[in-house]
C-alpha positions, 0 to 999 in steps of 0.5 A: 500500500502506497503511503500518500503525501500530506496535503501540506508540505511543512517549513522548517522555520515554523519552530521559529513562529513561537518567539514572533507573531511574524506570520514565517514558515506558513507552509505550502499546500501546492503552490498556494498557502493551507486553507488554514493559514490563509483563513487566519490572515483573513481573521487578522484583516477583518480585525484590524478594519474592526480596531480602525472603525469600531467606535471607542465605548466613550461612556465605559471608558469615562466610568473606569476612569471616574473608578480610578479617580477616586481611588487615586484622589490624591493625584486626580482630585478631578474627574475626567473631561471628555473632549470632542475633535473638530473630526465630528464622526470616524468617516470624517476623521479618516478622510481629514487628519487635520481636523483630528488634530484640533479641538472643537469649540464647544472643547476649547470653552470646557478647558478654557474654563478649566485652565489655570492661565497665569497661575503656577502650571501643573506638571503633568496632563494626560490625554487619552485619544482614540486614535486608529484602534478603539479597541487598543484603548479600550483594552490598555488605557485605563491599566496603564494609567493606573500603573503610571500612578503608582510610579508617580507616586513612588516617584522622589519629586511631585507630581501634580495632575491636570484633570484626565480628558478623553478626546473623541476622534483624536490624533496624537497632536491634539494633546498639544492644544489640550495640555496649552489650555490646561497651562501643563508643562508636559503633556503625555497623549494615549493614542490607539495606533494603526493596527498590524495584521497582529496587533490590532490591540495596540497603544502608543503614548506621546509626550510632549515637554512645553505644549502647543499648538504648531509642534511637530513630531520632531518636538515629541518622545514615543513608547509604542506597542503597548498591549499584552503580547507586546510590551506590558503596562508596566514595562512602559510605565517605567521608560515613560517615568524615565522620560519624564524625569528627564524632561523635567530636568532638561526642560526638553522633549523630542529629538534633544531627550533620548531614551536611556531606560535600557542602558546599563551605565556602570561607573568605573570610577575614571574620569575624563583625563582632558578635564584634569 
């Protein structure tokens, strides 16, 4: 009896598929992909288009966020403000990037009257925006907000917290307008990013030392991959707590403030012989 060949001809860098969700070593039936595989790109398509489309649940999101603020009452004596973009539906923001990047009016009344121009400014404002996937906000802001105050409050230097703001149908430079309005010295904006066909769940930040309206992305330090599969809640709570501090103490964000959070920096005990 003739043994018959499988229907799949196997890859041996499949193996390598447990360490990356990389889609390498799929295999072959003939020329073409297995029916499997080419059924769970499409799976992770029709995902990412959900993440892009689907409309952030803006009322669950605020309630968790009102839950948080009364646990942490000490760095949130406010509860958070939901904003709106000059983007007045998802259609309207995928088409017209600009207008993500500005508040509407009715938004510039509401931190108008929450501001404090002319008074001390607060140090710190954290926006959260929906972004290109809902769904990684939905999943991810609120975890890692709460991580964040936990280190600032670990944290040797004082922080004080402008009110938490949702802005609908955002794009990373509207935290610029918010954290002006608020007079913050630094604004950091959580932000769904573009979905992968693997990572469809994903939350970056933005920090931004000095906001205002007009800066540049060259003007602003990222963290991205946030998500459980990627980088933990935590994990990026500490290289933001890093950035931060230097921030602070630099007075600068951007291209002059670079990430040394993974550098280990061990200290000889010798000296520049030139300054001698």
């Amino acid at each position: 009896m003739t043994q018959s060949k499988p229907v799949v001809t196997g890859n041996p860098w499949r193996r390598l598929s447990a360490w990356t969700d990389a889609r390498i070593g799929l295999g072959r039936a003939g020329v073409s992909l297995p029916t499997q595989e080419m059924l769970a790109f499409q799976l992770a398509h029709a995902q990412a288009r959900d993440a892009v489309h689907l409309p952030l649940d803006t009322a669950a999101l605020l309630k968790a966020l009102e839950e948080l603020t009364l646990r942490r009452n000490a760095l949130l004596p406010h509860e958070p403000v939901h904003l709106q973009s000059q983007a007045g539906d998802r259609v309207t923001y995928l088409q017209r990037p600009d207008l993500g990047r500005r508040l509407s009016q009715s938004s510039c009344q509401v931190l108008d009257r929450l501001g404090h121009t002319g008074d001390s400014p607060v140090d710190l404002a954290i926006v959260v925006a929906d972004g290109l996937s809902s769904y990684g906000v939905q999943e991810n802001a609120v975890g890692f907000i709460e991580a964040l105050l936990t280190d600032l409050e670990g944290d040797d230097q004082t922080w004080e917290l402008a009110p938490l703001t949702v802005v609908s149908q955002g794009r990373v430079a509207i935290g610029d307008d918010v954290g002006h309005r608020l007079n913050a010295r630094c604004v950091v904006v959580l932000i769904g990013e573009r979905p992968g066909l693997s990572s469809p769940d994903s939350l970056g930040l933005y920090l931004t030392w000095q906001p205002r309206s007009g800066l540049t992305d060259a003007s602003r330090n990222c963290i991205s991959n946030i998500r459980p599969a990627g980088l933990p809640v935590e994990e990026a709570s500490r290289r933001l707590m890093y950035l931060l501090g230097e921030a602070r103490r630099q007075q600068v964000s951007g291209v002059p403030l670079k990430d040394r959070s993974e550098e280990t920096v061990i200290d000889q005990g010798i000296g520049n012989f030139l300054l001698r």
